[in-house]
C-alpha positions, 0 to 999 in steps of 0.5 A: 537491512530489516524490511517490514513485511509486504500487506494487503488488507488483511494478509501479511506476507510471511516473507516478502515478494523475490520480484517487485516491479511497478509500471507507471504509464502515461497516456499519450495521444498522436494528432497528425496534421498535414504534410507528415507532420503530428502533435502530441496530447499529453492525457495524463498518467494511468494507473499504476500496476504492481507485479510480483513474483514469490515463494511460500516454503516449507511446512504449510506452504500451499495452506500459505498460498491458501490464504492468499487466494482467498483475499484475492477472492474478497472484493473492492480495493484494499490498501496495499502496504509494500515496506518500500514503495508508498502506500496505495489502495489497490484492486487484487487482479491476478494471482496465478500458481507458477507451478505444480504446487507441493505441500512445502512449497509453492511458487506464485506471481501476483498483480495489483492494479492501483485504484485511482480514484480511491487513492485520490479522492478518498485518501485525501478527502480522509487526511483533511478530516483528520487534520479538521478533527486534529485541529478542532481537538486542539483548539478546544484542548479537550484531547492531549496529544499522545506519542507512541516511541517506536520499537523494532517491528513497529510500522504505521499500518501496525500503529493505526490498528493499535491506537484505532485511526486509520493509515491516512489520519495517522500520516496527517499527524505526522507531516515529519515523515517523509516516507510512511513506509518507513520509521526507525527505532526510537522514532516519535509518533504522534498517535492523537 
């Protein structure tokens, strides 16, 4: 299987991560009560953490490991597109070299800490104005809709930046995919 490379902002990885783990945790709180007995507070979950570990080998393979560092180096939160999981908007909280770095090759780990607030307000709040828009455009008729058939290669990351919508408009307009990490060959996308 073909998966389409790991991003964040605007860093594709050349060859995705040999590890991927996510933590997903839930805050509990314990309330003990007389006699030994306790009661358990359920304080929702916490944010998710996406950890990895890799390579960059052969020719330009620290330069590679360069380009990383310096998107970890940019601030605020970016959207971390993996070819399996969903899609989040995330903060770049470590990056750390394993090793003695060699020209041809460098081995690293990373971490991402998913941006909670973002994920859930903005993405959301964007994915309503894009069906308003949507909606608004169609009722008026002033806008065809246009279809994109997708190629191999294609992914909707690729597909926003091509047609200038953002991720979360596009997914609006495709409530028929299930997982937005993942569209086939010969696939129909709405675009507009």
């Amino acid at each position: 299987m073909l998966l389409s490379p790991m991003r964040y902002k605007g860093y594709v990885w050349p060859h995705n991560p040999r590890v991927y783990t996510i933590d997903y945790e839930r805050e509990m709180a314990v309330h003990k009560t007389p006699f030994g007995l306790y009661q358990l507070q359920d304080l929702g979950r916490t944010n998710r953490i996406m950890e990895g570990e890799g390579e960059f080998v052969g020719e330009g393979a620290y330069a590679q490991f360069g380009q990383l560092a310096t998107v970890f180096y940019s601030e605020g939160a970016g959207l971390l597109v993996h070819p399996l999981w969903q899609v989040s908007s995330a903060f770049f909280v470590s990056l750390r070299l394993e090793q003695e770095p060699r020209p041809d090759y460098v081995r690293y780990s990373f971490a991402f800490w998913e941006d909670n607030d973002h994920y859930t307000g903005l993405a959301v709040r964007d994915t309503q104005i894009a069906q308003e828009q949507s909606a608004g455009a169609e009722a008026a008729g002033s806008a065809e809709p246009l279809y994109h058939r997708v190629v191999q290669g294609d992914t909707l990351w690729a597909l926003a930046g091509r047609y200038g919508i953002s991720l979360s408009e596009l997914v609006a307009l495709n409530p028929q995919i299930k997982n937005p990490n993942l569209i086939r060959v010969g696939e129909e996308v709405r675009v507009r």
